[in-house]
N, C-alpha and C positions, 0 to 999 in steps of 0.2 A: 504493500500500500504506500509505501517511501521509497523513491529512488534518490543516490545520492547526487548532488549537485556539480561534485568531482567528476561522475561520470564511472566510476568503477566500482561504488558499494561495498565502500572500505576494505576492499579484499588484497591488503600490500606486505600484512606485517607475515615473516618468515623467522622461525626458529633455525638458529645456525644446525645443521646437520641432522635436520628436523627434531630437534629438541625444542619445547616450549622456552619462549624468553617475554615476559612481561613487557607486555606493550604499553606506550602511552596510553591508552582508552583505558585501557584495565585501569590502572593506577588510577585514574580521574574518577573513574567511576567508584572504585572502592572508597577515595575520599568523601564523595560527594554523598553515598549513601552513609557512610561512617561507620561502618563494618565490611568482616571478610566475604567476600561473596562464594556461592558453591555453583559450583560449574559442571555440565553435563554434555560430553563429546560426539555425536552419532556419525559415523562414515556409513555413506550409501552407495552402494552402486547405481552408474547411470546407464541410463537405455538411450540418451542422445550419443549419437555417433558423432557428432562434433566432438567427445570427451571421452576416452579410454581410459578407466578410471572410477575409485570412490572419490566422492566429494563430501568434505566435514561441514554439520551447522553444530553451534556451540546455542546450549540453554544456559543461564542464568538466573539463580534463584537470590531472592535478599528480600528483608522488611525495610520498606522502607516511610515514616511518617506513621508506623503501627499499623499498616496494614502489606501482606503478605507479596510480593510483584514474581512475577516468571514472564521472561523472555527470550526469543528466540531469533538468531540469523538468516544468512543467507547461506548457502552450502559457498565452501569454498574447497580451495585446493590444502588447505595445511591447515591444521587446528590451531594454532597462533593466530592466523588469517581469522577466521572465523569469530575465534571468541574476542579480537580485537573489533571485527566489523559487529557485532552483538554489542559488545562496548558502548562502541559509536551511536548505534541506536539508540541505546537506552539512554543516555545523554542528551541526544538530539530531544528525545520525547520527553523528558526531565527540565528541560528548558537549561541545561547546566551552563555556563558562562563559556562561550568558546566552542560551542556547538550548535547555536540556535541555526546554523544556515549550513548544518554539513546534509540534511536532508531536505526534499519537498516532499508534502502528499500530492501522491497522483488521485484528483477527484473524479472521476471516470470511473478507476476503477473500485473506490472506497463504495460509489452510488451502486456499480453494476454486483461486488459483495454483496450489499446491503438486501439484494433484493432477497434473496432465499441463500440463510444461515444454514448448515448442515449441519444433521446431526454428526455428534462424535463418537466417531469409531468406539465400538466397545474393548477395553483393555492396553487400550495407547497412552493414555495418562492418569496418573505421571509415570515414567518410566521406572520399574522395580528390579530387585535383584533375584534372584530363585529363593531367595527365604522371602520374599512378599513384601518386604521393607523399600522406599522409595530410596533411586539411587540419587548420589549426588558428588561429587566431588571438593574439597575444599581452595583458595584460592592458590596455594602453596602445592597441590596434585597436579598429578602429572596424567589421569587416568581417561583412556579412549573406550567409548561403551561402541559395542558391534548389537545393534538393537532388530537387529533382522530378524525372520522368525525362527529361523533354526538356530539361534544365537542362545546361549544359555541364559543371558541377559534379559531375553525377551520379555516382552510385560507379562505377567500371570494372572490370576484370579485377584481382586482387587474386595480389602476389607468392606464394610459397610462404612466405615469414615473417610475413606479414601472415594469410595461411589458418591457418599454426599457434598465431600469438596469438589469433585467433579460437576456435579448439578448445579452446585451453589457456582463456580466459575462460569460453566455456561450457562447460567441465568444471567450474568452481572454483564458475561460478554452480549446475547444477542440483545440487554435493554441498552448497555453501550451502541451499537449498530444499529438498531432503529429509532433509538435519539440523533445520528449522523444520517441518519437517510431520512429526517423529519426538517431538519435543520443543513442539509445539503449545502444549499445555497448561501447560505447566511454565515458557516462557519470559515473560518482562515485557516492557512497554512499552518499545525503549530499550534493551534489554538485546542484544548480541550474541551469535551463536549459538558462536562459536568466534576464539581468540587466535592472531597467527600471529608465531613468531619466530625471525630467520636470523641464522647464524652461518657466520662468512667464515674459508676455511684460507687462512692468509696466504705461505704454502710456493707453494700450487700455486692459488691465486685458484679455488677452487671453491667452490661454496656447499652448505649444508644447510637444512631449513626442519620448523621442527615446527608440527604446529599443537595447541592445546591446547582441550578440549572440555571447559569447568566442569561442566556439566549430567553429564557422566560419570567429571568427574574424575580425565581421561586424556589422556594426552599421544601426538602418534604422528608417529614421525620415518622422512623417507625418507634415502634414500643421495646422499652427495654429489653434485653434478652441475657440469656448466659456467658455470649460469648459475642466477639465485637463481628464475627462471621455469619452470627444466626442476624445479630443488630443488622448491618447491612441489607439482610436479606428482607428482613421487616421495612426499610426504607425503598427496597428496589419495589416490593408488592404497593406501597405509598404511589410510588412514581408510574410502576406500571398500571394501576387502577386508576389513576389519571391520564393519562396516555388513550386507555381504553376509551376513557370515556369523550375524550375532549381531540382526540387527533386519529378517529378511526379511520385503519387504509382505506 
């Protein structure tokens, strides 16, 4: 949905003798979030005949602002490359100082997404290990996951908390995407579609989460809950129930 501005999609940085070497992006990014981040390697095989070859995308996981973020690259040639160009991203999208202009969004293709979400594959996320446990790497690893399906790596049966983080993700993502396809026209390059902000009772350690919508200059809050993921989910049923009612397709 961003292409970069450069023209190459971050894809430059090389580990000498293909050894990982900490790129500029990484370093920015770890400061700016103010923790280590955990990183997740996938080499693919391609079926384009232009390219003979696996090609690496790099995930990155961090909290950042208290609530939980996962990001994903572009496939490149060298896992240096990649979780450098994921770097880049996530910066660009953070608005970090020195990155606002390393991507555009392409609005064509965020409209032509927007129109029909799919569902998500059953047992791709998030990627686990053969004990069932989510994989992850730390900033300081060095570790390539081969996540294909004959891979031992491959995702397995997924707990009941791991299925509801997944519903709760793609809930947050398709009200993400049809606030960008409601608001098409009217949003910027770079600009967010909506702000989200939680407030902890310090009595009974429950959360609350509003989120706030500039484009309508409206705030909409759900009801306490246990945890600041369930809160969220009380604010997106807020927003989607207004949505329903006042912006039917």
């Amino acid at each position: 949905l961003a292409k970069a501005k450069d023209g190459n999609n971050g894809c430059k940085v090389r580990g000498q003798n293909g050894k990982h070497e900490e790129a500029p992006e990484e370093a920015d990014l770890e400061a700016f979030v103010g923790q280590q981040l955990q990183w997740s390697c996938r080499w693919e095989a391609q079926t384009d005949q232009a390219y003979d070859g696996a090609l690496c995308k790099a995930t990155v996981e961090f909290t950042y602002l208290g609530i939980p973020h996962v990001f994903a690259g572009k496939a490149c040639t060298s896992k240096a490359a990649a979780r450098a160009d994921t770097a880049r991203r996530v910066l660009w999208y953070l608005h970090a100082s020195g990155y606002e202009n390393a991507f555009e969004v392409e609005q064509e293709q965020v409209k032509a997404l927007a129109q029909a979400i799919p569902e998500p594959v059953p047992g791709t996320w998030p990627p686990l290990e053969a004990s069932g446990s989510p994989v992850s790497t730390t900033a300081s690893g060095d570790q390539e996951l081969d996540l294909s399906p004959s891979s031992p790596t491959s995702p397995g049966p997924k707990s009941q908390a791991e299925a509801e983080l997944l519903e709760r993700k793609t809930t947050v993502m398709r009200l993400q995407n049809r606030l960008q396809k409601i608001f098409a026209k009217q949003l910027t390059p770079g600009k967010s579609v909506w702000c989200w902000r939680y407030e902890k009772n310090e009595v009974d350690h429950t959360f609350q989460a509003s989120v706030h919508i500039s484009l309508l200059d409206r705030s909409f809050t759900g009801g306490w809950a246990a945890t600041h993921q369930a809160a969220q989910m009380e604010a997106c049923n807020q927003l989607a129930a207004f949505l329903d009612r006042d912006f039917k397709a």
